[in-house]
VMD Tcl script that draws the C-alpha trace (Angstrom):
set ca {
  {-6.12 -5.05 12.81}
  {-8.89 -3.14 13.96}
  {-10.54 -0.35 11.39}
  {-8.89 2.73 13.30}
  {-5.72 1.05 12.74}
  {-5.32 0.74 9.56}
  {-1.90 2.39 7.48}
  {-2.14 4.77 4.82}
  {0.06 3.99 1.72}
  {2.08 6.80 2.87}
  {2.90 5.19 6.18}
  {3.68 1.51 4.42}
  {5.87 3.73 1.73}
  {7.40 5.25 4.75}
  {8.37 2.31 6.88}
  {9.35 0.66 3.68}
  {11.78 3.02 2.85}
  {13.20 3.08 6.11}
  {13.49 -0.22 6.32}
  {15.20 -0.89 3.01}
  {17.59 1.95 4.09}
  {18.57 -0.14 7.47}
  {17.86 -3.93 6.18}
  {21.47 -5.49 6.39}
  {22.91 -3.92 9.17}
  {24.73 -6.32 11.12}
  {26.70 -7.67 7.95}
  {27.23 -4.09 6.50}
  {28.10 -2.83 9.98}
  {30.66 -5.95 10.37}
  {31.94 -5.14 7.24}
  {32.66 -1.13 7.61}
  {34.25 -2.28 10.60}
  {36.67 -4.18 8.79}
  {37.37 -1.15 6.38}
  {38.34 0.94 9.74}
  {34.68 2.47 10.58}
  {33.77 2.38 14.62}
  {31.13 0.30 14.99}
  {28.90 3.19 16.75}
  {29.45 6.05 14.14}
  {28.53 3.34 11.37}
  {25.54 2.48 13.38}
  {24.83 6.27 14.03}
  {25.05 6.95 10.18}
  {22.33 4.40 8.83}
  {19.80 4.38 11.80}
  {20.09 8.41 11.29}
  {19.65 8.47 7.96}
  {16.80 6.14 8.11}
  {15.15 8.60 10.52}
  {15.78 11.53 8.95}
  {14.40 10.24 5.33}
  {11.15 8.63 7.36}
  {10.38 12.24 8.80}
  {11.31 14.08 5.42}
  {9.12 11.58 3.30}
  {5.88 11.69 6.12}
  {6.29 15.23 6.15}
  {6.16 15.38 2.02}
  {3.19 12.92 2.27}
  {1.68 15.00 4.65}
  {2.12 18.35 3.43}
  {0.94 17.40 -0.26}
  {-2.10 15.10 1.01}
  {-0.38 12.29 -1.37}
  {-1.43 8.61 -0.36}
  {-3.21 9.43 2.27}
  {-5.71 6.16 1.40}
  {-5.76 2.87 3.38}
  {-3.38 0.60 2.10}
  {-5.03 -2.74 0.55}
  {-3.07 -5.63 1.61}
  {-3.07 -7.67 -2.26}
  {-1.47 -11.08 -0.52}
  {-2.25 -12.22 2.92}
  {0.16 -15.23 3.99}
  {-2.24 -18.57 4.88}
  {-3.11 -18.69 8.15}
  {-1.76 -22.07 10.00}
  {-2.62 -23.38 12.73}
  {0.13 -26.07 13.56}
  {3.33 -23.62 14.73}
  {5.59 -26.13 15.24}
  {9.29 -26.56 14.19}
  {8.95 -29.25 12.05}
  {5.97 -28.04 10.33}
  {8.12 -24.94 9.30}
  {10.99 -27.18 7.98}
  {8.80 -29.43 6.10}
  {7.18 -26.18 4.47}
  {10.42 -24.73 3.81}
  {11.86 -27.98 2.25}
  {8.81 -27.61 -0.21}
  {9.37 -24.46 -0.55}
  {12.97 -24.68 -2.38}
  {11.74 -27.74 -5.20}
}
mol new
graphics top color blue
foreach p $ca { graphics top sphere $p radius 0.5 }
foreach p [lrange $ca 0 end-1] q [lrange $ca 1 end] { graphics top cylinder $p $q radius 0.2 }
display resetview
C-alpha cells in the first residue's frame, strides 16, 4: 500500500464495526427466514444498519478529530510464495495440532 493510502484508526475502527455488524449474514439471514422474516427486509435491516452506524461513527471520528493517526499494522501474515491447493491444506492440517 502506497503512503497516500494508508487508513487512519478511525477508518479500520469503522470498517471493523461494520463488518462485525454484517459478518454472518447468510446463516443469520437463513435463519430469520425460518422464523417468518422475508429474506429482503432481513437483508435490508443489517446491511442498513451497518451503513448507518459506519456514517454515524466516521462522522463522530471526524467531527472530534479522534484517531485520526495511521493505523500500525502489529502482525503481517508471512508472505508465500507457493499458492497452491495443497500447500494451503498441508498448512491448515498443521495448523489444527
Amino acid at each position: 500500500m502506497a503512503d497516500d493510502q494508508v487508513l487512519t484508526v478511525a477508518q479500520v475502527t469503522v470498517l471493523g464495526t461494520m463488518m462485525l455488524i454484517a459478518h454472518g449474514l447468510p446463516v443469520e439471514i437463513r435463519i430469520t427466514q425460518q422464523a417468518g422474516v422475508r429474506l429482503v427486509t432481513a437483508l435490508a435491516l443489517r446491511m442498513g444498519c451497518a451503513l448507518v452506524l459506519g456514517m454515524i461513527l466516521h462522522h463522530i471520528y471526524s467531527w472530534g478529530n479522534w484517531l485520526q493517526q495511521p493505523v500500525e499494522l502489529l502482525w503481517q501474515p508471512p508472505a508465500q510464495t507457493d499458492d497452491s491447493l495443497l500447500t494451503w491444506i498441508i498448512s491448515q492440517v498443521k495448523a489444527l495440532q
